[in-house]
N, C-alpha and C positions, 0 to 999 in steps of 0.2 A: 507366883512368879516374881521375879526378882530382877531389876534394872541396875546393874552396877558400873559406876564410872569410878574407877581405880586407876592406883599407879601403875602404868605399863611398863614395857620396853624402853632403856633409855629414860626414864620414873617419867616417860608423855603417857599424860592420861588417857587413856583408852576406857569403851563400852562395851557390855557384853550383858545378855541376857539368860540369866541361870533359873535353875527349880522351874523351866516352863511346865511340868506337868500338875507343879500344884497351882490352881485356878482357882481355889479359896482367897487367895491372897493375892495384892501387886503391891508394888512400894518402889519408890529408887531409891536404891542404897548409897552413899558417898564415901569411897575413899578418904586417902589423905590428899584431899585436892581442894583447890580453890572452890567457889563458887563457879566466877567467871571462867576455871578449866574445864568444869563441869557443863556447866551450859555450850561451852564452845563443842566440845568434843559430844553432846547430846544432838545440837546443829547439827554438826559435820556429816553425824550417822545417819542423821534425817528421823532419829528416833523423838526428838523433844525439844524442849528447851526447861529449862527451871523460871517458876514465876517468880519465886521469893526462896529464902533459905528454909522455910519446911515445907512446899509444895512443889511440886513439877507437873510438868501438862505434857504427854506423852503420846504420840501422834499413833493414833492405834488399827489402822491398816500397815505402818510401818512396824512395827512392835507384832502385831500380829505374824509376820511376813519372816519376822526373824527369829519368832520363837515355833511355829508351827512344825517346819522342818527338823526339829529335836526334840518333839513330841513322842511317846512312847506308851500311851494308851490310844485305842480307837477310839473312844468316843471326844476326846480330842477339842475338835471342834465345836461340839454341843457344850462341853463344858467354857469353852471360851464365849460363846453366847450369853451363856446363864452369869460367869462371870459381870459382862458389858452390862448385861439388863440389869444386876444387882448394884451396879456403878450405878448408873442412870436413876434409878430409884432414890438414890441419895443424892441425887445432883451434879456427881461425880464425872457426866459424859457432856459435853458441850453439845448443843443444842444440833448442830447437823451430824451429828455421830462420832467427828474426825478426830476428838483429844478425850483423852483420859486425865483426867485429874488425882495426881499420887502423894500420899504425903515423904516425905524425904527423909530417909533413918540412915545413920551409920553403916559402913558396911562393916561386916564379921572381920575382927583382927584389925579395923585403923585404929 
């Protein structure tokens, strides 16, 4: 799964969460946009914020909430579990369950 903050409409950065069914993976990806655009418009959506320029901390009942509904396998859910627990094992889930810890790539084409 895939967290991208790109240029939108009018080039205002917008959010949007793609590939939710592969759950191997999470990252946010960065457009051509500032930092400071990127964290604002991760705010605004309630999906995160960015800690530094290669992590972001991703509020994962929100993020859950907005990729679930464009899921397209059953088991769905169970893989988004297995997902979090393999976060967590690395250290990657904040100690009450609420943020996900990502590291920050490129998006495809900036």
């Amino acid at each position: 799964m895939i967290v991208e903050v790109v240029g939108g409409a009018d080039e205002r950065p917008e959010v949007r969460v793609v590939d939710t069914d592969d759950l191997t993976r999470l990252h946010l990806a960065l457009g051509q946009v500032t930092d400071e655009e990127a964290d604002e418009v991760l705010r605004r959506a309630g999906l995160g914020r960015l800690q530094d320029d290669g992590t972001g901390l991703l509020d994962a009942a929100a993020l859950r909430a907005a990729a679930e509904p464009d899921a397209d396998v059953a088991d769905w859910g169970e893989r988004w579990d297995r997902m979090v627990e393999q976060a967590r094992s690395r250290g990657w889930v904040s100690e009450d369950g609420a943020t996900l810890q990502v590291h920050v790539e490129g998006a495809a084409g900036a």
